[in-house]
N, C-alpha and C positions, 0 to 999 in steps of 0.2 A: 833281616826282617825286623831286627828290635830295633835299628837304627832309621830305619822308615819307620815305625812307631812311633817312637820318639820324637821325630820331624814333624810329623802330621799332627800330632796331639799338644806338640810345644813349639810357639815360636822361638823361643830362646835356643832350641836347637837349629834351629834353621840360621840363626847369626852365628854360630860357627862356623861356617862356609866363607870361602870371600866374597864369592857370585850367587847368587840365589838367583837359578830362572822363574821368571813371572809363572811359566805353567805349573811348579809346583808350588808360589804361594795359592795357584788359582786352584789344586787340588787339594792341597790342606784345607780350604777352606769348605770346601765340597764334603771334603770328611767331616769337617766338622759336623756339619748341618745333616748330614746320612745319620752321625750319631746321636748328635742330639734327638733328633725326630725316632732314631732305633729303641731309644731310653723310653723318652714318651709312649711309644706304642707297645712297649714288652719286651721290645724283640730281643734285649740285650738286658743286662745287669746293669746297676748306678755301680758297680764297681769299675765299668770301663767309661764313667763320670767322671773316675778320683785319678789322683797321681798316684803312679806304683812307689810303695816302699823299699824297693830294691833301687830307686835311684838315688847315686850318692849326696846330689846335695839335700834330699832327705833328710838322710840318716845324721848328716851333718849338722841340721837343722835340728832334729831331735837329741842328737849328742849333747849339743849347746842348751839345750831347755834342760837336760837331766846335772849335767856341770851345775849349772844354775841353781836348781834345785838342791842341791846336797850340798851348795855352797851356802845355801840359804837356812837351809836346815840343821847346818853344821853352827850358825851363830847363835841357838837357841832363842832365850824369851829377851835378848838382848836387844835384836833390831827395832827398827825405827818403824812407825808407820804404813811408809810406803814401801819399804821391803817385805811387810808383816799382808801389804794387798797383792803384793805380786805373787809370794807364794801359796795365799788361796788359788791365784790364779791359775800355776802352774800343774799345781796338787791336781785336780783333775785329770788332766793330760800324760803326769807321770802312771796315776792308778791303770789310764787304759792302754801303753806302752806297755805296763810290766803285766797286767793280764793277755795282750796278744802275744808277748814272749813265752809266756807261758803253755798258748794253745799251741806254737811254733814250736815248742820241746816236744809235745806230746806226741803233736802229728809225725815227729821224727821216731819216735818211739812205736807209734802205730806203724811206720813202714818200714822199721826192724821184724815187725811182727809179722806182718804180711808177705816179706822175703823169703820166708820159709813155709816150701811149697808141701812140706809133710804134715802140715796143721789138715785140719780135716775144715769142708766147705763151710759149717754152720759157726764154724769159727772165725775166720776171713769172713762171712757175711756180715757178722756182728763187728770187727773189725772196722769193716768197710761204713756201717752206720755211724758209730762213732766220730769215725773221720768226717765223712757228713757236716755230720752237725759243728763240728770244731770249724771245719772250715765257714760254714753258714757262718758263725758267730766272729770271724777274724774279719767276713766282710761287715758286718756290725760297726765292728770296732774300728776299721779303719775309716768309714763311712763319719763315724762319733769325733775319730782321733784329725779329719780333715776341719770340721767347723770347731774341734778345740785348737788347732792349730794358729788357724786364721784371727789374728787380734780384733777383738768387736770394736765399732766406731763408738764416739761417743755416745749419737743419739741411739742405739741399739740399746741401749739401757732404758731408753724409757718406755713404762707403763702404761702412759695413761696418754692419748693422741685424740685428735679431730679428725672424725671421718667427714669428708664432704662430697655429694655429688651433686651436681648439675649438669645440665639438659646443656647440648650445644648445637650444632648446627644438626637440622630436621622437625624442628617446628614442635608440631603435635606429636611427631611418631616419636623425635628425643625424649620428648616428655614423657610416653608410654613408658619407654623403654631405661629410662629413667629409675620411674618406680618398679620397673622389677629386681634393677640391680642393687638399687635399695633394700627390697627388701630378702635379694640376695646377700646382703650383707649382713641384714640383721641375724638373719638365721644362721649364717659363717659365725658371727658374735656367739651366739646361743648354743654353739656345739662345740665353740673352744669354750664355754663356760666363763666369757670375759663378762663381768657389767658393764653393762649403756644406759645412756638418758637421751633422749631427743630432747634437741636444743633449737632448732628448727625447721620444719617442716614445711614449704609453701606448694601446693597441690594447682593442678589444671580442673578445668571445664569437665574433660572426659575421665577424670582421676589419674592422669600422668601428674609428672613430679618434675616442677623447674628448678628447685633447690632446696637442698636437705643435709642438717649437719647433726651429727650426735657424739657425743661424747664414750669414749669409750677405755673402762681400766681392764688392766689383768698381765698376767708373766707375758711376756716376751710378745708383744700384742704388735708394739712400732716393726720387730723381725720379720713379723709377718705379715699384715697390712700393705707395710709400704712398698709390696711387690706389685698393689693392684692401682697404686698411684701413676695417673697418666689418660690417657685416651682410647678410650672402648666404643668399636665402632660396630654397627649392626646392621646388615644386611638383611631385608624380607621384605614381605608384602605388608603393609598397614592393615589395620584395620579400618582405618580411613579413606583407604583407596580403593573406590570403585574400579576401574579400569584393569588392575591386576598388575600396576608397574611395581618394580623393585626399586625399593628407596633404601639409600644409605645414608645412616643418620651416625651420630656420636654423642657420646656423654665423656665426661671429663669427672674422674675420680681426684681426689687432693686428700693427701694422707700428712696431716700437721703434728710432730711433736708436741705436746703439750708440757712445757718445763716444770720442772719445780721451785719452790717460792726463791729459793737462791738464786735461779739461773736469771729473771729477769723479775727487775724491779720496778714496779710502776709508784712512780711518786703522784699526792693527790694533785697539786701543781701544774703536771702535765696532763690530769684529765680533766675533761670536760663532758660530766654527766647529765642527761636530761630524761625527765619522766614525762610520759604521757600515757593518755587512755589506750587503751590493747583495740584491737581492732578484731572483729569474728563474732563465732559465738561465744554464748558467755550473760546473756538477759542484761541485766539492768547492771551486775557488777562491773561491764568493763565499760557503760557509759557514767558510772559514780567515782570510780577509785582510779590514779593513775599507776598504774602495775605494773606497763611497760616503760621499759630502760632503755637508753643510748648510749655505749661511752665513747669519748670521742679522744686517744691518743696522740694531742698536739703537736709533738717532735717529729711522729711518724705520718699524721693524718690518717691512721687506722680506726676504723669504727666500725663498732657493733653494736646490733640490737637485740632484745630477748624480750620474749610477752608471753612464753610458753606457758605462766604458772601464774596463778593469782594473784601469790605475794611480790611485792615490789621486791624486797631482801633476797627472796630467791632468783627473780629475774635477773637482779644486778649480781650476788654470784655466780652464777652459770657465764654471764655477759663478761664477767670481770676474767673469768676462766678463756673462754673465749681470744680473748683480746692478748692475753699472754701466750697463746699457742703462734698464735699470728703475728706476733712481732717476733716471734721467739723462730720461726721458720723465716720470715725476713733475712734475718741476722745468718742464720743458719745457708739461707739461698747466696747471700753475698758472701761468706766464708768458702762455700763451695765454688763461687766462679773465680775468687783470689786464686785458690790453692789448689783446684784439680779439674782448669780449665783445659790442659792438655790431658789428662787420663781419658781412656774411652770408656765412656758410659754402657755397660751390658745388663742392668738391671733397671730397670725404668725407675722414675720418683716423680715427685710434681711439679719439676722444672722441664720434664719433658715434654717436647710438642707434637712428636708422634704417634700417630696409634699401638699399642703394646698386644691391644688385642681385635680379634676381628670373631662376632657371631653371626652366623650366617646360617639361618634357619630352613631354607632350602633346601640346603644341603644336607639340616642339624649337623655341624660342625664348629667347631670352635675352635681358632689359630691362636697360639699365642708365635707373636712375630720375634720375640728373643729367644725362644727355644728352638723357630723354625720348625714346630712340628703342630698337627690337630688332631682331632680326637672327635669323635660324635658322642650321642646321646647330649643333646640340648637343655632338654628338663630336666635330667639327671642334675647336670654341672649349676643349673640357674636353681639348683633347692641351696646352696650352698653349704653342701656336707662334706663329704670324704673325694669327690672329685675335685672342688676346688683346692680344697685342704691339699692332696697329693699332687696339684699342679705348681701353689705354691712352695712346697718340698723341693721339688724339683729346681726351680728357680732358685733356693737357698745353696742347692750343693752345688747347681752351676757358678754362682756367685762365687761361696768357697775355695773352688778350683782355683777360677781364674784370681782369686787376690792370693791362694798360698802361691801359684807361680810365679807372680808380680813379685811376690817376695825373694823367691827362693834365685828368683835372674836378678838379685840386687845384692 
């Protein structure tokens, strides 16, 4: 039985074999998606999400971080810089090792206690609670000790990202639909307690939205974001549609790194700035003053505009921010098709062309296509609180999984 587990949950047990029959890659994969979708809907634990810590390459892997560590620790205030960041790094990872070791003694301890059938029941009850909760808390830790495992990429580190959405194919109804994921976002913003500025906003006739970008800081924002990067398609009925047909429309999310002043350097040389009058409302200031900005990045031919704000200086920092997110995902897009053009993609980003997710309001359901699994209540998930938040959870530990096994088959 553990060896069909094993198979089914890891391809790298399956190349131990010299024949693998097609029918059991074609039921590993059957499992998978029964699991993923069992996760999604309750029916199971995100513990049978993680990889077990009683497999040895594991333990193996964690032996080698703890070596590491005590080899690190043992050179005192000696080392060099970069040995001086790995062991912040590690330091986390040893703390929640040696407190699940810890829960691991006790629970051995707790079932010395329990052995002995002469204890009286209100004893073994309370026993029994303890244990409980210890175990609750190992799945905690191993759930914590799976994303400290996994080495964060680089741009995982940053802060501070371009959210963009635009209306794609479905006309009017994109547009609607448009502005609600908008401002499903804002309010997703508003509950991780990240700051935003809208940088711009261009509205329809009927108050849909054909393009919308805002700026957005706070811990760990690109981690989570750049789950919703890609294509979101929507199934219903318009409000525009007399007849009562179902129109399937999509909107296209782009989730941009925004670097820091080191990571990309704009010399004046290579831009090409231009001011003019802002266009909208606004009375007589936006036909006197020119407030609105251009910058035009020569090398690349990337341009941006900003009129959001009265002042010129503002518009041209916001713009100038701008313009460094977008060569800086550029660069980033061509890094990625150099060096992890054979890796398979299981997390979407804004190089992808498929749809990641499907709302389908008939139904009030909402699929995401990389978990393989949906979920209802509609308005729940489009307020952008604690349902989307726990979809993209989900997606972070699927993530996890699959890159510490990438690791642990190398």
């Amino acid at each position: 039985m553990n060896i069909w587990k094993l198979c089914m949950t890891s391809s790298t047990a399956l190349r131990l074999f010299k024949k693998v029959p097609p029918q059991a890659l074609l039921v590993r994969v059957r499992y998978k998606l029964i699991l993923n979708r069992n996760v999604a809907r309750g029916l199971c634990t995100q513990q049978d999400f993680c990889v077990s810590f009683d497999n040895p390459a594991v333990q193996k892997y964690i032996e080698n971080l703890r070596m590491e560590f005590k080899t690190l620790t043992a050179e005192g205030d000696c080392y060099e810089e970069r040995k001086k960041r790995r062991l912040l790094e590690i330091q986390p990872v040893i703390n929640i090792i040696e407190e699940r070791n810890a829960l691991t003694e006790n629970l051995a301890s707790l079932k010395e206690l329990t052995s002995d059938e002469s204890k009286d029941q209100e004893f073994l009850s309370a026993v029994n609670q303890e244990r409980q909760i210890y175990l609750q808390r190992i799945k905690q830790l191993e759930n914590m000790l799976i994303s400290s495992l996994v080495p964060s990429a680089d741009e995982d580190s940053c802060s501070d990202i371009v959210l963009e959405v635009t209306a794609g194919v479905g006309g009017k109804e994109a547009m609607l639909f448009a502005k609600e994921l908008f401002d499903m976002y804002c309010t997703y913003i508003t509950h991780k307690h990240w700051d935003m500025q809208v940088v711009h906003q261009e509205l329809s006739d009927l108050g849909g939205l054909r393009h919308a970008s805002v700026l957005v800081s706070g811990e760990d924002v690109y981690q989570y974001l750049k789950y919703e990067a890609g294509v979101h398609r929507v199934q219903r009925v318009p409000a525009t549609e007399k007849s009562g047909r179902i129109h399937t429309s999509t909107v296209t999310v782009a989730v941009l790194p925004q670097p820091e002043e080191v990571d990309v350097v704009l010399h004046d040389r290579d831009l090409h700035i231009e001011t003019k009058r802002a266009s909208g409302a606004g009375g007589q200031h936006v036909n006197k003053t020119e407030s609105a900005v251009r910058i035009t990045h020569l090398p690349t031919g990337i341009s941006v505009e900003c009129q959001v704000d009265r002042s010129q200086i503002k518009n041209r920092e916001i713009a100038m921010r701008t313009l460094k997110a977008r060569i800086y995902q550029q660069e980033l897009e061509a890094q990625i098709s150099r060096t992890q053009t054979a890796r398979k993609q299981q997390v979407g980003s804004s190089m992808r062309s498929e749809k990641i997710r499907t709302y389908n309001f008939m139904q009030d359901r909402v699929t995401d296509h990389r978990l393989s699994s949906s979920f209802h209540d509609m308005h729940g998930f489009l307020l952008g609180g604690e349902k989307l938040d726990s979809l993209i959870c989900q997606l972070q530990l699927m993530r996890n999984r699959d890159r510490l096994l990438e690791i642990l088959s190398k």
